[in-house]
C-alpha positions in Angstrom: 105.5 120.6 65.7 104.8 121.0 69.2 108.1 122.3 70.7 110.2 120.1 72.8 110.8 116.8 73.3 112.9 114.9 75.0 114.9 115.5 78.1 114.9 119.4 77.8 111.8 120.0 78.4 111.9 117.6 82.0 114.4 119.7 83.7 112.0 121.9 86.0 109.9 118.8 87.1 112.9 117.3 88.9 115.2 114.4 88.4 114.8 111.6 85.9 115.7 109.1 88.7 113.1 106.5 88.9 110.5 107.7 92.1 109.3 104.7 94.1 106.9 102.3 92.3 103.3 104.0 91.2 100.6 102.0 93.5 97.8 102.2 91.4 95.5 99.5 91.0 94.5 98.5 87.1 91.1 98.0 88.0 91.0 101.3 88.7 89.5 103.0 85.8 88.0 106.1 85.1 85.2 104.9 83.2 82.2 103.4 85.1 81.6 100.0 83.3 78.0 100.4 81.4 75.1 97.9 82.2 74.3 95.0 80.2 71.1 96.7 79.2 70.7 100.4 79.7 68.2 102.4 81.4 66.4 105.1 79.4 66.9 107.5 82.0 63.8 110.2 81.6 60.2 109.8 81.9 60.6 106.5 80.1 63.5 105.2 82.6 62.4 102.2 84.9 58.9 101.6 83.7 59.1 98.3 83.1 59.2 96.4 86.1 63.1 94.9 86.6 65.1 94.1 89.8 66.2 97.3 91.8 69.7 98.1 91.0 72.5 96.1 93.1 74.7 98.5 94.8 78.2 99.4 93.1 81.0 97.5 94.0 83.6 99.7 95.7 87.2 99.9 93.9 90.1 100.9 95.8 90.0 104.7 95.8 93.8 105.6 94.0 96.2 107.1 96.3 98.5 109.8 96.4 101.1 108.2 94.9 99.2 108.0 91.5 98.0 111.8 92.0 101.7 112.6 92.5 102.7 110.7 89.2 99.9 112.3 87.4 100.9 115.8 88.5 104.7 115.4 87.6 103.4 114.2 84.5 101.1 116.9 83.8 103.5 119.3 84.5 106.3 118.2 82.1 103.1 117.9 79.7 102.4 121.7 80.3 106.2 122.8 79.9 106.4 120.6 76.6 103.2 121.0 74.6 102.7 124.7 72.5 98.4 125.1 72.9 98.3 127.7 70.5 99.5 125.0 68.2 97.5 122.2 69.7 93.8 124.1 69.6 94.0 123.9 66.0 93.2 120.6 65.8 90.7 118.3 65.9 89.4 116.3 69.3 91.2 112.9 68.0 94.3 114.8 66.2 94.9 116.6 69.9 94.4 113.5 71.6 96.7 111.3 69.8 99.5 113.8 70.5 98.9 114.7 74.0 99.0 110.7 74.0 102.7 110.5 72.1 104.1 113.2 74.3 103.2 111.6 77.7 104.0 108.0 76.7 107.5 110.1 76.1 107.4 111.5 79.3 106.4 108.3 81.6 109.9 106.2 79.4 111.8 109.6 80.1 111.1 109.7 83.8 111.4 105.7 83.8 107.9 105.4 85.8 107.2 102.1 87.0 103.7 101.2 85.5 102.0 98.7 83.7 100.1 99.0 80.5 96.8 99.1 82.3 97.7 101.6 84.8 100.0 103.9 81.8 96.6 103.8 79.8 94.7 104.7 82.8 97.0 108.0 83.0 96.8 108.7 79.7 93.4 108.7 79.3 92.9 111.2 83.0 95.3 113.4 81.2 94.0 113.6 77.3 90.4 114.4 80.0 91.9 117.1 81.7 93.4 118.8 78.8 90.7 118.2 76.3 87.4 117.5 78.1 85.7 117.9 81.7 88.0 115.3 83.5 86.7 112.6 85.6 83.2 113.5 84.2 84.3 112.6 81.1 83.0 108.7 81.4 80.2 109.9 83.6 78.8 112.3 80.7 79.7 109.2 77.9 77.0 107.1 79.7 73.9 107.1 78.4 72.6 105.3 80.8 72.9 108.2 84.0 70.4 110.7 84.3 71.7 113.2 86.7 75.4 113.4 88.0 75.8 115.0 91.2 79.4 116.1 93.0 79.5 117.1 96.8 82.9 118.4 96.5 85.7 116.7 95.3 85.4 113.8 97.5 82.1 112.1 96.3 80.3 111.4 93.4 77.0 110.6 93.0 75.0 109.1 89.5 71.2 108.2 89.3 70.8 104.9 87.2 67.5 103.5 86.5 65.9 105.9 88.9 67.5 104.7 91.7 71.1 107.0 92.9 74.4 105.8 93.6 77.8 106.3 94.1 80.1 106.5 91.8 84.4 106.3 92.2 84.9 109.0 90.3 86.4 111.8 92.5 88.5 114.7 91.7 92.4 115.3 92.4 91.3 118.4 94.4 88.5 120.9 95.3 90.8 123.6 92.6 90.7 120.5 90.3 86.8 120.7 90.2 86.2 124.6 90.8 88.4 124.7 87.3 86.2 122.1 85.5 83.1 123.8 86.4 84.4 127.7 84.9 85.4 125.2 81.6 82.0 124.8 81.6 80.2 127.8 82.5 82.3 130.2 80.4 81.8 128.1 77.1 78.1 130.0 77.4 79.0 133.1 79.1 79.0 132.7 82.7 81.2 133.2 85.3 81.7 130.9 88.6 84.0 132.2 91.5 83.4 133.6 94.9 82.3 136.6 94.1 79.7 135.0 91.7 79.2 131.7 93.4 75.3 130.2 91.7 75.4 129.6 87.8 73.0 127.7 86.0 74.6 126.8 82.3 74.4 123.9 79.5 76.4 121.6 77.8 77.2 121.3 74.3 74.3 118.3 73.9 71.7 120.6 75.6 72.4 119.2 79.5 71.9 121.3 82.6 74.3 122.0 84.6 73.7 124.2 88.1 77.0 124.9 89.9 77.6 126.3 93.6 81.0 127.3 94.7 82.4 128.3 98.3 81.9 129.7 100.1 78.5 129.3 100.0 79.0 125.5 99.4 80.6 124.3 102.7 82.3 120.8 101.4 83.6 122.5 97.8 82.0 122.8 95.1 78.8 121.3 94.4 78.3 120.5 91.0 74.3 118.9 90.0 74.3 118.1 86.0 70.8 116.4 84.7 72.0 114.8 81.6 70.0 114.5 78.2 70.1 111.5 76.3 72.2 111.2 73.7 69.3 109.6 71.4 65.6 111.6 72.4 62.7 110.3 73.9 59.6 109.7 71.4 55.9 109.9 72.6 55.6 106.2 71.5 59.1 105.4 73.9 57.0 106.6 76.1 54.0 104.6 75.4 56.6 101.1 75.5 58.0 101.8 79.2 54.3 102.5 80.5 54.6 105.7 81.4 51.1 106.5 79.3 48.9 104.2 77.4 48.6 104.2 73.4 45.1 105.8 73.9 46.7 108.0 76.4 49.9 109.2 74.0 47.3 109.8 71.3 45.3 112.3 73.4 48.3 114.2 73.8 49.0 114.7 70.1 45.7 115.6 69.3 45.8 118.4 72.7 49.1 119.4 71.0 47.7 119.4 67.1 45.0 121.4 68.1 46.6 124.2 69.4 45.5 123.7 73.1 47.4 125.6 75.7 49.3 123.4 78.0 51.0 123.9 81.4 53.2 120.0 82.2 53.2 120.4 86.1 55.3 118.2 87.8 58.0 117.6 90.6 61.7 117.4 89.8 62.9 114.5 87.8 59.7 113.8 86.9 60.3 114.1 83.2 58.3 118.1 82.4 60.7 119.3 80.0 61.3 115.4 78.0 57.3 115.5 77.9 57.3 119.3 76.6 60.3 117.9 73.6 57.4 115.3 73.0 54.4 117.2 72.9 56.4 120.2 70.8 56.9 117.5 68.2 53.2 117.8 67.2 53.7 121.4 65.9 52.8 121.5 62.5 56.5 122.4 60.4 55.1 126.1 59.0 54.2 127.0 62.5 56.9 130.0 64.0 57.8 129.0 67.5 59.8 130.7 70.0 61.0 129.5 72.9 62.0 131.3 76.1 64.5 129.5 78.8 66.6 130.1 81.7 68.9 127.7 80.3 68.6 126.3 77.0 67.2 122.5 76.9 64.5 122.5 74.4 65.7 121.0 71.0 62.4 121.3 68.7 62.1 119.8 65.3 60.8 122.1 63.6 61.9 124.2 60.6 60.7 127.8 62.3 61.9 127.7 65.5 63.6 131.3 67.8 65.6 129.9 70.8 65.7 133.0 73.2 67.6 132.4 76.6 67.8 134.6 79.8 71.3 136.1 81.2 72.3 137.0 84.5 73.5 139.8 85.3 77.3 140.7 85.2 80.3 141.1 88.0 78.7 145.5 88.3 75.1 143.7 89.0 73.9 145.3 85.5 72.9 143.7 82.3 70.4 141.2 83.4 67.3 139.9 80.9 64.8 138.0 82.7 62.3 135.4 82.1 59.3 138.2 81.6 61.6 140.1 79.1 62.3 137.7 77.1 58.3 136.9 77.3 57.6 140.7 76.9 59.9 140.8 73.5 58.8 137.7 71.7 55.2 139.2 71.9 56.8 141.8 69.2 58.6 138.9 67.7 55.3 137.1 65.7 55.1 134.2 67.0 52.4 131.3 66.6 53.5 129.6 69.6 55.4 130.3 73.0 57.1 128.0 75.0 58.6 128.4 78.0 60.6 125.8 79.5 60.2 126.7 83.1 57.8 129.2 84.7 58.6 129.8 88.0 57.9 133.4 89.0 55.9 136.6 87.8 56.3 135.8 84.1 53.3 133.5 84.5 51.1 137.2 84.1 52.8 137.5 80.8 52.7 134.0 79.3 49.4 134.2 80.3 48.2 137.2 78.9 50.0 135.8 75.6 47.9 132.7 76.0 44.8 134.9 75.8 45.4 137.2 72.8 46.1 135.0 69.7 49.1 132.4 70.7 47.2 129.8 71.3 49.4 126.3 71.6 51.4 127.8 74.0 53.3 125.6 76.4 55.5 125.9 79.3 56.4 123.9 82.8 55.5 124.5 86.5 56.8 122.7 89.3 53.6 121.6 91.6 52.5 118.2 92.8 48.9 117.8 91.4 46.8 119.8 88.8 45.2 122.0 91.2 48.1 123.0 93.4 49.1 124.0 89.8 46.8 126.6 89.2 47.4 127.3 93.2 50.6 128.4 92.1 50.0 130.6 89.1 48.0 132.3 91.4 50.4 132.5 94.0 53.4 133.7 91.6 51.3 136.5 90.0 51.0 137.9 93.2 54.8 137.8 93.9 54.8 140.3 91.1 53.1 142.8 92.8 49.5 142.8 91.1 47.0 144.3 93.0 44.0 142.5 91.0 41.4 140.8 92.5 41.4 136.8 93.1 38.9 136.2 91.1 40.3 137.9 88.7 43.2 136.7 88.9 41.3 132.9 88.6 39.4 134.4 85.8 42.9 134.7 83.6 44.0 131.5 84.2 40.5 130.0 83.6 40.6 131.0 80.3 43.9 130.6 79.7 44.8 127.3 80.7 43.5 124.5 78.5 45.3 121.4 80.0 47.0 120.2 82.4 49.1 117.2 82.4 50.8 116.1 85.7 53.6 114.3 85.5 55.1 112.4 88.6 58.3 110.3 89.7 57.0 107.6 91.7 59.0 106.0 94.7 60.8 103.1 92.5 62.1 105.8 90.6 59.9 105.1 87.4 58.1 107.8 85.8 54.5 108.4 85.0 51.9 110.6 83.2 49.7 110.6 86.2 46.9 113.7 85.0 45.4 114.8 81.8 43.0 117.2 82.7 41.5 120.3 81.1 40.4 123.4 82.6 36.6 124.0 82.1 35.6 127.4 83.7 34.9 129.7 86.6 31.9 128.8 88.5 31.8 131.3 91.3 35.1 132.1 92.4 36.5 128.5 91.8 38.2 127.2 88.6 36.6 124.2 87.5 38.3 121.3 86.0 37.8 117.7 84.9 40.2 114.6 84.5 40.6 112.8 81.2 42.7 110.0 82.3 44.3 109.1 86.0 46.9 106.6 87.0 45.6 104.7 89.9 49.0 102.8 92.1 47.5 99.1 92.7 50.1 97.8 94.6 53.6 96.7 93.7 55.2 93.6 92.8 58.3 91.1 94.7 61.1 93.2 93.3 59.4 96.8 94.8 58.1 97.8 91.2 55.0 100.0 91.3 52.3 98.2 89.7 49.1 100.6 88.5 47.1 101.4 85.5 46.1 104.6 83.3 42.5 104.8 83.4 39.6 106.7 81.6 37.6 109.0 83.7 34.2 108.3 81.3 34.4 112.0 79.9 33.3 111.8 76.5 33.3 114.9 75.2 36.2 117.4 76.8 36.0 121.0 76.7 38.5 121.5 73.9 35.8 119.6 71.3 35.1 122.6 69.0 38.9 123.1 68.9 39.6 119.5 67.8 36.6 119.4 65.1 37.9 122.9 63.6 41.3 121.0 63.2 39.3 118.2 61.8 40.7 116.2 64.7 37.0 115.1 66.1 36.2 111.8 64.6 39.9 110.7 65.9 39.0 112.1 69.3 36.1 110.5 69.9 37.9 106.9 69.0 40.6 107.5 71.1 38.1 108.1 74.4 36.6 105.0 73.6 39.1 102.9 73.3 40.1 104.8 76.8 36.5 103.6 78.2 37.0 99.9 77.3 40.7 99.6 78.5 
């Protein structure tokens, strides 16, 4: 079916004389061993207190010897092996071939490998052909949040909130610059010199953020912040501590009520798996549209427009910003607008949006504590070029901006809700708010775990009241602050 077999396909990878014994170890495996008991790796991952991960215990990095075998291999793979023929069919179907012609191949060239080792090569190859090569077992984890690749020497995982080094590396800095356009041009981007940033996706909705030479120095540096495979819950949330019951109920109620909401936090703390949770509260006959730089969001609902930027192309033309896609889904009806990441002059726009009818909007900002968030809106409507004045500027986002919630990675890696708090008003030419609930750091305990508590700030009755009575959400309310109070 696919072509040749046998010795006439062999002839241009050299002799079939036995080359010198393969030295590759068979504990060297592709695929990092999982934990006994995973890490959820967003803002759920390392709550609970648990001993610090131990270090990784270094296996012999393979030599040349088994990149030379695998090449020679791969070669007499290519010359053998019809695509066309093998890209109509399935994952498992092109596997179990690419797997019948190289066991050929390896008795054909008489290499000297055991089983472990052969299996070892068979599975690097069926990866290169089919999938993302040595990411492969990295991105079948589900216990790695980010993956990060300084070139084609060192790999990097973050487990349980702490980062580490992996063994995977690459056969080459080509090897890796290849595996990153595979995955860029499944969503139509390019990476090369001439275009050496892309942000993309994977298939499951992970970002991926790529930077070639020669603007990397090392090779290419390759950053992917994985989704889980299964996703985070508001009650997940609520079992690894990262917000109490009372706390988790709040936040549907802010998010059944149509309150507009800005998640401010750092990187890695957990923004857009919050935003997933919060959007979950949507009621089903609500139309939602959602604007991104690259694609994460992956709502429930029935009604749901994914819109996504694009950069421009190799003549520096075509491009469609964050603020045009915000500008076009105003004409698009929508009930609610979510962006996953503000981070420039389309905070004017969302905001405006906020203000004339959209109310439940949501989007992200990366700032460090409620205030420096609205610090920042400030500061990136100016980077627009808008001439207003500050306080009106202020006065916008005043009455715009109906919570805040600050999300933080704390030093042990685990994540917490450490805000809620709700913009009140202008009084003079400051915005007013007030916290709903803090989390206040007590101390840690013998294995280095942050130990702190979620508490109520005694507010009884929050700005957003009316709002939660018209959606017959008051009596539930005013429970849930109590039992806030007595905690």
């Amino acid at each position: 079916m696919f072509g040749k077999r046998g010795n006439e396909g062999f002839g241009k990878s050299g002799s079939n004389a036995a080359p010198p014994p393969v030295a590759v170890s068979a504990s060297v495996a592709v695929a990092e061993k999982p934990t006994a008991a995973p890490v959820l790796a967003e803002p759920s991952a390392v709550a609970r207190p648990q001993p610090a991960p131990a270090p990784a215990r270094r296996r012999p990095a393979r030599t040349e010897d088994y990149y030379d075998t695998k090449s020679q291999v791969f070669s007499a793979l290519i010359d053998t092996i019809d695509l066309s023929q093998l890209a109509k069919l399935d994952n498992e179907s092109a596997r179990e071939e690419i797997r019948d012609i190289v066991n050929d191949i390896i008795t054909i060239k008489n290499f000297a490998m055991s089983i472990s080792e052969q299996e070892e090569l068979l599975e690097d190859i069926c990866n290169d052909v089919l999938g993302y090569g040595p990411l492969e077992p990295l991105l079948a984890r589900d216990d790695i949040a980010d993956i990060m690749v300084n070139g084609a020497g060192q790999t990097f995982i973050e487990v349980g909130g702490k980062t580490i080094e992996s063994e995977v590396r690459f056969r080459d800095n080509a090897q890796l610059l290849s595996i990153c356009q595979r995955i860029v041009s499944q969503v139509g981007r390019r990476v090369d010199e001439s275009s050496p940033i892309c942000d993309a996706r994977l298939p499951d909705g992970s970002r991926v953020n790529v930077i070639a030479p020669p603007l990397a120095i090392d090779g290419t540096a390759l950053t992917i912040r994985k989704f889980k495979k299964d996703k985070l819950k508001l009650d997940q949330l609520v079992k690894f501590g990262a917000i109490t019951p009372e706390g988790a109920v709040l936040l549907q109620i802010i998010g059944r009520v149509r309150c507009n909401v800005v998640i401010s936090g750092g990187t890695g703390s957990g923004k857009t798996t919050l935003l997933n949770c919060l959007t979950g509260f949507i009621d089903a006959d609500e139309r939602v549209i959602t604007c991104e730089d690259t694609a994460e969001l992956q709502l429930q609902q029935p009604h749901v427009v994914r819109l996504e930027t694009r950069p421009p192309n190799i003549e520096g033309e075509g491009e469609i910003t964050m603020r045009d896609l915000i500008k076009n889904c105003l004409r698009m009806r929508p009930e609610r607008i979510i962006v996953g990441e503000v981070r420039g002059p389309e905070v004017f726009d969302l905001l405006q949006a906020m203000n004339t009818g959209h109310d439940g909007s949501m989007g992200t900002i990366h700032a460090n504590t409620p205030r420096e968030c609205l610090s920042r809106m400030e500061s990136m409507i100016a980077m627009g070029g808008y001439t207003l004045p500050a306080k009106t500027v202020r006065e916008i986002i005043a009455g715009s901006i109906d919570v805040i919630i600050q999300a933080a990675r704390l030093r042990d890696g685990s994540r917490r809700i450490t805000h809620i708090s709700e913009v009140i008003g202008m009084e003079g030419d400051v915005i007013i708010t007030q916290d709903l609930m803090r989390y206040e750091i007590e101390g840690e305990d013998a294995n280095g775990r942050i130990i702190g508590r979620h508490k109520s700030t005694g507010i009884g009755r929050p700005n957003f009241w009316d709002r939660a009575r018209y959606f017959n959400e008051d009596k539930r309310l005013a429970a849930t602050l109590d039992a806030m109070e007595k905690d």
